[in-house]
N, C-alpha and C positions, 0 to 999 in steps of 0.2 A: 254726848251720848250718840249723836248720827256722824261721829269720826268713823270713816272704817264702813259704811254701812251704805248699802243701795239705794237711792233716793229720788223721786223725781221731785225737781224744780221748774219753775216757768220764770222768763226774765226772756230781756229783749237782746238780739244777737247785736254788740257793737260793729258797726263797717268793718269788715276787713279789707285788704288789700287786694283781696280777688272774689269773686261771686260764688264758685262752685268749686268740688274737692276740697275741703279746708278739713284738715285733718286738727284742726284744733282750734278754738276762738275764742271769743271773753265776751260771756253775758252780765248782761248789767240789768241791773233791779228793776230798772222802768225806763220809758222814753220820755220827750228827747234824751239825746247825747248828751247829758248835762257833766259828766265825771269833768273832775278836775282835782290835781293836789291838793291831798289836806281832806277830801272827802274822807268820810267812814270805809274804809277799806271790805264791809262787809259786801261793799254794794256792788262787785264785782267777782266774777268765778271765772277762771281758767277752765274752759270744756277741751279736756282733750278726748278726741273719738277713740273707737276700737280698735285692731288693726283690721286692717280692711274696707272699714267704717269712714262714708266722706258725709259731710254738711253741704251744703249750699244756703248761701245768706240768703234773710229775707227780711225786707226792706219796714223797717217800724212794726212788725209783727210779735206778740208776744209767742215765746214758743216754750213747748215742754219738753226737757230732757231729762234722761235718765243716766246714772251712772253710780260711780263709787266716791263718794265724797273725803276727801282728803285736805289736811290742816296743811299748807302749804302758805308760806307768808311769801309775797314779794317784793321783794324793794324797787320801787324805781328809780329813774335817773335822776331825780331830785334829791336822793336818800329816805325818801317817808316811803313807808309801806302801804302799797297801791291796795291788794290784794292776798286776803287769807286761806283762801281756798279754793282750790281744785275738783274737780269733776273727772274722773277720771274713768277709762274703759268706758265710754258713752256709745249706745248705738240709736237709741230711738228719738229721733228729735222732730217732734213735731209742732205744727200750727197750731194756737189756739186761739180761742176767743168767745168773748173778754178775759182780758186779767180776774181770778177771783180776789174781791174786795180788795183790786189796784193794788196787790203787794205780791210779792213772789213767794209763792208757795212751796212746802216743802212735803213730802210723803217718807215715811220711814220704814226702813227691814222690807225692803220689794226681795221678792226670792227675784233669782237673773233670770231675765228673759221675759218678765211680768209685764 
C-alpha cells in the first residue's frame, strides 16, 4: 500500500565512492556495513535524488529521507536479488538521532514538499 506513495525513511547511507554530489546511493537499515549475499533484500533502498538535488555522505549517521517509494527488485552479480526498492525523486535528507527503536522507519501519504 506505500508503492507509489511519498514517504520518509531513516537508515544509514552505505560508503559510496565519493563524499559529496551523489546523485544517488543505497541506504541500508542499520550500521555496521554488515550487507552481504543472501541478506533479506529488504534491508536495502536505492535513493535516487531529484533533479538538481545532490547528497553528501555522512559517516555512520542515521539519516531521514524522503521520497517516492518504488518496487524495483535488483539483481546482483551473484544472481540473488540484493534489493526491492527504490526511493525515488528524493530531495530532503537529513541527520538524525537516535535511530527510533533501532529500526528504520517509515511515514506514509506526505503531500510533496512536507
Amino acid at each position: 500500500e506505500l508503492i507509489g506513495k511519498r514517504v520518509r525513511i531513516e537508515g544509514v547511507m552505505y560508503p559510496p565512492d565519493r563524499l559529496h554530489d551523489l546523485t544517488e546511493f543505497v541506504l541500508m537499515k542499520s550500521a555496521p556495513w554488515t550487507f552481504r549475499p543472501g541478506q533479506p533484500a529488504d534491508t536495502l533502498i536505492v535513493v535516487r535524488m531529484r533533479e538538481g538535488v545532490t547528497a553528501s555522505y555522512h559517516d555512520d549517521r542515521p539519516l531521514r529521507v524522503e521520497g517516492a517509494l518504488r518496487l524495483s527488485p535488483f539483481q546482483g552479480i551473484d544472481g540473488n536479488t540484493w534489493s526491492i526498492y527504490d526511493l525515488e525523486d528524493a530531495g530532503n535528507v537529513m541527520v538524525v538521532k537516535p535511530f527510533r527503536d533501532q529500526q528504520r522507519q517509515v511515514t506514509r501519504d506526505l503531500p510533496p514538499g512536507s
